[in-house]
Each structure stands twice: as C-alpha cells, then as structure tokens.
C-alpha positions as CSV (number, residue, x, y, z in Angstrom):
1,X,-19.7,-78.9,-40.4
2,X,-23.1,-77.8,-41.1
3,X,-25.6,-79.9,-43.5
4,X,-28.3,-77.7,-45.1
5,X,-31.7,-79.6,-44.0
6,X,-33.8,-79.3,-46.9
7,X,-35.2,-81.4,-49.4
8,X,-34.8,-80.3,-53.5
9,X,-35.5,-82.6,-56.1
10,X,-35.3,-82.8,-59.8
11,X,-38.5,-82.8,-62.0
12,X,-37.7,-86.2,-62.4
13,X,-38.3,-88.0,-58.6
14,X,-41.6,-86.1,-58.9
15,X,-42.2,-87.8,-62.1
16,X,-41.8,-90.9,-60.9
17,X,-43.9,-90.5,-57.7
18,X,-46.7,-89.3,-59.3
19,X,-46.1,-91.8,-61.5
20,X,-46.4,-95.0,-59.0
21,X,-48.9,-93.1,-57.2
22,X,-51.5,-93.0,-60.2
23,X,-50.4,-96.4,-61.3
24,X,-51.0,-97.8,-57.5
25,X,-53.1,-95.9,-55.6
26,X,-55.4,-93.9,-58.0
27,X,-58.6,-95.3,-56.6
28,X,-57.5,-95.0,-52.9
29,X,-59.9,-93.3,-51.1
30,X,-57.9,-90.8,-48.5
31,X,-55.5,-90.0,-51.5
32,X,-58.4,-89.3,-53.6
33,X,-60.1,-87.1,-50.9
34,X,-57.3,-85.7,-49.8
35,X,-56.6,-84.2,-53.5
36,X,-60.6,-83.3,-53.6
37,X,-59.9,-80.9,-50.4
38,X,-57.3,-79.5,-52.5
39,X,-59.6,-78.9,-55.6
40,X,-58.1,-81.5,-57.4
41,X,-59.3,-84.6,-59.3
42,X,-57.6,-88.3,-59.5
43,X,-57.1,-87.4,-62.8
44,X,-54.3,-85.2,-61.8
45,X,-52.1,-87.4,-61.0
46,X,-51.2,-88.2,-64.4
47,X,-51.4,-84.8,-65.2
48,X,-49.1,-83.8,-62.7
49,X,-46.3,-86.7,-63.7
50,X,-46.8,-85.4,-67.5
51,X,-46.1,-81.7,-66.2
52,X,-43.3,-83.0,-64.1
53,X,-42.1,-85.2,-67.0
54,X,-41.6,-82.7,-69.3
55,X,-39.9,-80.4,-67.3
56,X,-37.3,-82.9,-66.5
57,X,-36.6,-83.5,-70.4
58,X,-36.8,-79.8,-70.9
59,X,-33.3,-79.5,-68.4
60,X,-31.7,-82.9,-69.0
61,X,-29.3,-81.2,-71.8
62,X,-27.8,-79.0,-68.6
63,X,-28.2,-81.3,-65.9
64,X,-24.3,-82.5,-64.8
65,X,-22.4,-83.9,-61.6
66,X,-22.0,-80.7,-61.3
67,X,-25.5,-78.7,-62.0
68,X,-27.7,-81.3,-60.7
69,X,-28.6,-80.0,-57.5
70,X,-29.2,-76.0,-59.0
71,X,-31.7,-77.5,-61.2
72,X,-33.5,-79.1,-58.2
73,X,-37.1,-77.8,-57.8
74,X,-38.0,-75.9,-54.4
75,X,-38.7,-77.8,-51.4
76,X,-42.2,-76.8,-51.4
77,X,-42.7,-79.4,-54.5
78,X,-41.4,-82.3,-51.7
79,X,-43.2,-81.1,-49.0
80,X,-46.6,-81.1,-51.0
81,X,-45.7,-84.4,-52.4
82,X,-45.2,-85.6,-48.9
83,X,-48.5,-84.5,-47.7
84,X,-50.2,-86.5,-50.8
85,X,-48.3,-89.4,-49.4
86,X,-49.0,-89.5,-46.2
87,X,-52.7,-90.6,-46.8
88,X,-50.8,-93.4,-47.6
89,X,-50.7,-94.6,-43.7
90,X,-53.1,-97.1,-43.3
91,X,-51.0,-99.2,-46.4
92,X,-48.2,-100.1,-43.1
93,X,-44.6,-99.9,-44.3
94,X,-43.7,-98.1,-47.1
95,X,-40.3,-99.1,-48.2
96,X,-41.6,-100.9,-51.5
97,X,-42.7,-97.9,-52.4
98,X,-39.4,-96.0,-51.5
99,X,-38.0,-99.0,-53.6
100,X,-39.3,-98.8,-56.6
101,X,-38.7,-94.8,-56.5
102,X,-35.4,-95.1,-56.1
103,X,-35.2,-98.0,-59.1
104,X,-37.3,-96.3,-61.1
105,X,-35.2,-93.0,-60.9
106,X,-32.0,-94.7,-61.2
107,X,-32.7,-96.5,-64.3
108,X,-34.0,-93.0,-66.0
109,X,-30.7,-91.3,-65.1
110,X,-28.9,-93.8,-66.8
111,X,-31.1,-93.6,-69.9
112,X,-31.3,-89.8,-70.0
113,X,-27.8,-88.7,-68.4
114,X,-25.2,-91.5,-69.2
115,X,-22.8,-89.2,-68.0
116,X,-23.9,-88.7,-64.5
117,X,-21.5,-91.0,-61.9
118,X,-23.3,-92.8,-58.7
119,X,-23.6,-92.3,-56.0
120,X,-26.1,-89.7,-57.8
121,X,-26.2,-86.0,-56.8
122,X,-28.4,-85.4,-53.8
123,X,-31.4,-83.9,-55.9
124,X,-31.8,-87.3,-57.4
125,X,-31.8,-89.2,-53.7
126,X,-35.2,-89.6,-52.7
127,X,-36.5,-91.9,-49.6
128,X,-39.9,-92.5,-48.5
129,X,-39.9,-93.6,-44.5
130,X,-43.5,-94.1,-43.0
131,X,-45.0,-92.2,-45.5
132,X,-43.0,-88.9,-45.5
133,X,-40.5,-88.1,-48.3
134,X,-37.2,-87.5,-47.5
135,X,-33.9,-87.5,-49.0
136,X,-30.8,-89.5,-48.4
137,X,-27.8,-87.3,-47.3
138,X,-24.6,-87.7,-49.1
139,X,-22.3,-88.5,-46.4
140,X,-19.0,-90.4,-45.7
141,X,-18.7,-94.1,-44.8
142,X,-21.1,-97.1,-45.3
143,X,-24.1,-95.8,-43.1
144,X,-27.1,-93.4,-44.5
145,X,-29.5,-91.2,-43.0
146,X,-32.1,-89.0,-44.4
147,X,-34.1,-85.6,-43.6
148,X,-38.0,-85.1,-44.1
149,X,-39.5,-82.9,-46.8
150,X,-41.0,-80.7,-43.5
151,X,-39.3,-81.2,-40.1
152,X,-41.4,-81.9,-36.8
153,X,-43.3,-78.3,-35.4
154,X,-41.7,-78.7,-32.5
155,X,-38.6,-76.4,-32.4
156,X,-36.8,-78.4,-29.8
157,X,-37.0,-81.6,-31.6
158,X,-36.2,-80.4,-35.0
159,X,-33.2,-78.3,-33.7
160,X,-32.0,-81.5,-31.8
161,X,-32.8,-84.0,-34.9
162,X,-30.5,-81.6,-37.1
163,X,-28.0,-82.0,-34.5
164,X,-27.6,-85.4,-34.5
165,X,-27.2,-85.6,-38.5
166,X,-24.6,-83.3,-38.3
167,X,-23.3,-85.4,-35.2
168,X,-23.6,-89.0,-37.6
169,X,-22.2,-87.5,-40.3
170,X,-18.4,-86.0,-38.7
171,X,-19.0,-89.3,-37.0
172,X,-18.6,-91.2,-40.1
173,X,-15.7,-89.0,-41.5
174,X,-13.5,-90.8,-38.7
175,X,-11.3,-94.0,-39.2
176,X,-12.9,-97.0,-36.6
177,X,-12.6,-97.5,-34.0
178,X,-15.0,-94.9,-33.1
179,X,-14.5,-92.6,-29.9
180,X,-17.2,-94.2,-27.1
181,X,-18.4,-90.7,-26.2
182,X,-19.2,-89.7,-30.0
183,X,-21.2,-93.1,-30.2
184,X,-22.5,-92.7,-26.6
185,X,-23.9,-89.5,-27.3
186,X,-26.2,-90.9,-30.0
187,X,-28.1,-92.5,-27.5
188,X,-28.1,-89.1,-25.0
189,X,-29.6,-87.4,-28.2
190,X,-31.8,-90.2,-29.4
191,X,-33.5,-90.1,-26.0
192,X,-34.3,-86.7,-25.8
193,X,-35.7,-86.1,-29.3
194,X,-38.4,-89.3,-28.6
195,X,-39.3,-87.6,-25.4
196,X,-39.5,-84.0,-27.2
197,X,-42.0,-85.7,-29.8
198,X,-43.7,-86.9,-27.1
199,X,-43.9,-84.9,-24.5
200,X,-47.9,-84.3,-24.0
201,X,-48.3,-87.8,-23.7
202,X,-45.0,-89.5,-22.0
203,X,-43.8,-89.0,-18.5
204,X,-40.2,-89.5,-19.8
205,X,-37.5,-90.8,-22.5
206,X,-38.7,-94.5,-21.8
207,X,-42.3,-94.2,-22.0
208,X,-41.9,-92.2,-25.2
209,X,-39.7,-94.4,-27.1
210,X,-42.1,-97.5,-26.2
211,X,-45.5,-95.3,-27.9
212,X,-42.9,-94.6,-30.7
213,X,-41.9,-97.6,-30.9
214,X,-45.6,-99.1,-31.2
215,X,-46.4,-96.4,-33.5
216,X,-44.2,-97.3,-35.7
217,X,-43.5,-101.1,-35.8
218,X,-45.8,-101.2,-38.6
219,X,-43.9,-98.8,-40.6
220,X,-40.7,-100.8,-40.2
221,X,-39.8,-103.2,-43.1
222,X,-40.0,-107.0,-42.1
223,X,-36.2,-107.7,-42.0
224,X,-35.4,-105.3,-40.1
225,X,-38.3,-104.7,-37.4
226,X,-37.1,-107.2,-34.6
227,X,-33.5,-106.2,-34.7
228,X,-34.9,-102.6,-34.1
229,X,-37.3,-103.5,-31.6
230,X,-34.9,-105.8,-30.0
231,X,-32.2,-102.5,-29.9
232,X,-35.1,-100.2,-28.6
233,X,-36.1,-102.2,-25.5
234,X,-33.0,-102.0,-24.1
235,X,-32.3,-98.2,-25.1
236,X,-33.0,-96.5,-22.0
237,X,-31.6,-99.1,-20.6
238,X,-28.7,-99.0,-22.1
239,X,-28.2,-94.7,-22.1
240,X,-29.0,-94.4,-18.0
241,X,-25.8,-96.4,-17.6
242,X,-23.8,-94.3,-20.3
243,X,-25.3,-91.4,-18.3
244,X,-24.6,-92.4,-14.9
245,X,-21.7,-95.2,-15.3
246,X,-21.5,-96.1,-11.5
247,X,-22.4,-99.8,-11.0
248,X,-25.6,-100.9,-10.1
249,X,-27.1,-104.3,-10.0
250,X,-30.5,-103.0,-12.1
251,X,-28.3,-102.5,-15.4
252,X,-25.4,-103.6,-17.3
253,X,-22.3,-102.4,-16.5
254,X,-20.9,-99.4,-18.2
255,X,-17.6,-101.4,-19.5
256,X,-20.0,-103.6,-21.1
257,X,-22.5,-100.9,-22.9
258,X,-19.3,-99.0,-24.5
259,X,-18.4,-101.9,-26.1
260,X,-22.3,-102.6,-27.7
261,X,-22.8,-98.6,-28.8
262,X,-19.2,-98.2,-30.4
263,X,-20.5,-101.0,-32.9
264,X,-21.2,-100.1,-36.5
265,X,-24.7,-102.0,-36.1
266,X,-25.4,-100.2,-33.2
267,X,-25.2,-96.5,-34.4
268,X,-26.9,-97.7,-37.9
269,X,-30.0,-99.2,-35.5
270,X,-30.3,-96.0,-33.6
271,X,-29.9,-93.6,-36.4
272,X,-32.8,-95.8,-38.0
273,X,-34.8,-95.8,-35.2
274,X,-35.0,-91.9,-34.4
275,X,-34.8,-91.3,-38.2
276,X,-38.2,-93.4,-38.3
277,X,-39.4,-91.1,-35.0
278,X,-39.2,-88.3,-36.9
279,X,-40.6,-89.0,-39.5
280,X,-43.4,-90.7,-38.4
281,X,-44.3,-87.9,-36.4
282,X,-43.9,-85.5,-39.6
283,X,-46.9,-87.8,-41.3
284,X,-48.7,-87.3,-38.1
285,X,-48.6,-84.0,-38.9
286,X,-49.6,-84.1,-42.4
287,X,-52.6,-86.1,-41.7
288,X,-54.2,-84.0,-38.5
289,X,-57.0,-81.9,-40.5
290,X,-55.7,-78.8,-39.3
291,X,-52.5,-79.0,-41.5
292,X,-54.7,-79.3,-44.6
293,X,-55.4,-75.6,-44.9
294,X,-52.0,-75.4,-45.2
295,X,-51.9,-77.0,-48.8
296,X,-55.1,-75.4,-50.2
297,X,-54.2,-74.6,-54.0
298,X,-50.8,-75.1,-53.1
299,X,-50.5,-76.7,-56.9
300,X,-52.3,-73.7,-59.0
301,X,-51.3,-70.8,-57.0
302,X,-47.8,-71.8,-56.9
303,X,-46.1,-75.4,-57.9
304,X,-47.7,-75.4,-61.5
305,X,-45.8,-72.1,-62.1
306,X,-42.4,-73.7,-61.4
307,X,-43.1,-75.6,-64.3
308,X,-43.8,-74.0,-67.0
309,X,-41.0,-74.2,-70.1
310,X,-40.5,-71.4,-72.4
C-alpha cells in the first residue's frame, strides 16, 4: 500500500499551538524576529489562535469519525506553523511541547466532539520532533511513526524516507514473528537516508549517522537518548553484517544480528532514530535564511483566507 505523505490538520491543533506558543514563548527573541521578517507582530500570536479558534467551533457541528480529515486545513497551515517553530531550536528537545499539544487537543475533542472514538482521526494527530511539526500516521500494531509538515529538499532522501513508512507500516500489519529480511532491511534503508542527508559533509553511512547522531542527541527526550545512542553506535555495525553475512572476526556474526533486528525494540529504535534524522534536517532547513523568503506574507496573502466563516 501507499500512505499519502502530507500533513492536514483541524483548526483546532493550530489553536492550540499558537496557543502554547504565545503562552510560552511570546517574548522569545528568534520567534519574535522570525514573525517580524514576516511582517508580523508578537501580538499575532493570539490573534492567530483566536482566528484558528473560531474556525474550529464554526465546523465542530460536522466534524465526525468520519468527516474529520475533509475538514482538515491545507498542509500549507502546518508547514508555516512548522517554520514558526523551528526558531524554537536553541530550547533542545521539544517533546514537552509535543506533549502538551497532544493533551491539550485531546481534552478539547472530548469537550467539543464527545462522539469522536480514539485513536482520533489523523487530522487531530499532531507531533512535534526537534522542532518540526509532524503528524502521527494511523497504522497497525503497537509502534508509531510520523511525517514532517515539509519533507527534506533532497529528492533521494524524501523518496527513500517515504519508502521506509510504507515499508514500517505493511510491516506492522504482519503477525510476529517478523520476516528477518523485512526487519533487516530497515537498517539497509536507515543507512542510506543518513548518508543522503549528509552527503556534502560525510564520506559514508557511518560518518553520517555519527554528525546525525550528535546533531541531534539534544533533541532526543532524556529516557530515551542512551537507548538510541546505544542502538546507533552499533548501526553500521550491525547492517555491514546483514549486508555481507560471511563471517569475519571485525563484527558479530550474522546468526546473532538477525536475532537483535527482528526484535520489536529494535525496529521501534531505528524507526525513531531516522524519523528524528529527518526531521531534524527539515528544521535545518527552515532556519537557513534562504528559506525565509519562502514564507514572506505567507499568513495575509493566503492562510488568513482559509479562515474566514461566512
């Protein structure tokens, strides 16, 4: 199967964004001049959660299981969202935000649409990872994944990051044990898209997924940053012997790797760790000062208008 890689959301995650943002961050200094380069003042913050606020009140009498995901906004409202929040950067791991998103959206479905059944419809599924909106993708099993509001500029990553989504998520549709090629090939993959992101700057998969790696150790929440680094150091380790599976007294053996990958903790830590890749390096993009032009009246010649109620 085929996922659709883009993020809609209702009114109401951009509500609630804008809403923590001006409660949090409204005297931050990048957010503040980032909004200035885009003509706008800190007082639109509020502005912009009121705008978004009432839009979300003005659909929640159609808004169903069913109709949820029709009423989402385009994914130009996430991606400009996403470039507010990524000026975020310096602030390390964002996951309290992303927390208190997802709490704060919850709690006003259940207030405004009783009726609505969780797991929520995908345009009420937001997740913030190093500073990039994304949204979770409804898939089957216990695992999760998500896709940025804009995917990296690089064609080959992007293609190959959309891959591996689809790839986690017909992985998940099958009973356990898993097949060891479907969980090797996570780390074939994984290796290729760190290298791809970067490639101007690493000689191969290994040196790229150690500057990933120290890129984004900040970004990771506490709990969980050893038991990624710990998985990363040995990840090109660990995919030369899936690759070449011959013995050699420089690596484990291959009987002994296909019995780590195929284990549940094992794809969820490398579908974290590339998921983190990618989006770090869509911040990265949102914060070099050429993508700001990008974004100029963004809000008045276009977003504003997908608000208005009659």
């Amino acid at each position: 199967m085929s996922m659709e890689m883009v993020c809609r959301f209702s009114p109401l995650v951009f509500a609630e964004i804008y809403h923590i943002l001006n409660d949090q961050f409204a005297s931050f200094k990048p957010l503040l001049s980032r909004l200035e380069n885009n003509g706008l003042s800190g007082e639109w913050l509020l502005e912009a959660e009121q705008n978004y606020r009432e839009k979300w009140e003005s659909i929640i009498p159609e808004v169903s299981q069913e109709t949820a995901n029709s009423l989402a906004l385009s994914d130009d409202h996430a991606e400009f969202a996403s470039f507010l929040l990524a000026s975020l950067e310096s602030q390390g791991s964002s996951a309290d935000f992303s927390t208190l998103l997802i709490s704060r959206v919850n709690s006003q479905v259940k207030e405004s649409c009783p009726t609505l059944s969780f797991p929520l419809p995908g345009s009420f599924q937001p997740e913030i990872i190093g500073w990039t909106l994304g949204q979770r993708l409804q898939i089957p099993g216990a695992l999760r994944t998500a896709i940025p509001a804009l995917m990296p500029y690089d064609e080959d990553a992007r293609e190959a990051f959309m891959g591996l989504v689809n790839h986690f998520y017909v992985l998940q549709e099958l009973p356990q044990p898993w097949p060891e090629m479907m969980c090797s090939s996570l780390y074939w993959r994984g290796y290729g898209i760190a290298e791809a992101l970067r490639a101007d700057t690493c000689q191969n998969g290994n040196e790229a997924i150690r500057q990933l790696q120290a890129e984004c150790n900040r970004f990771f929440e506490d709990g969980l940053r050893q038991r990624i680094n710990r998985h990363l150091n040995a990840f090109g380790e660990k995919r030369n012997t899936l690759s070449h599976v011959a013995k050699s007294p420089n690596r484990a053996r291959f009987v002994e790797v296909i019995a780590a990958v195929c284990q549940e903790e094992e794809v969820d830590l490398t579908m974290k760790a590339i998921t983190q890749f990618v989006f770090r390096e869509v911040t990265k993009q949102m914060n070099d000062p050429k993508s700001s032009n990008a974004y100029n009246d963004r809000w008045d010649n276009a977003l504003r208008w997908d608000l208005e109620i009659y």
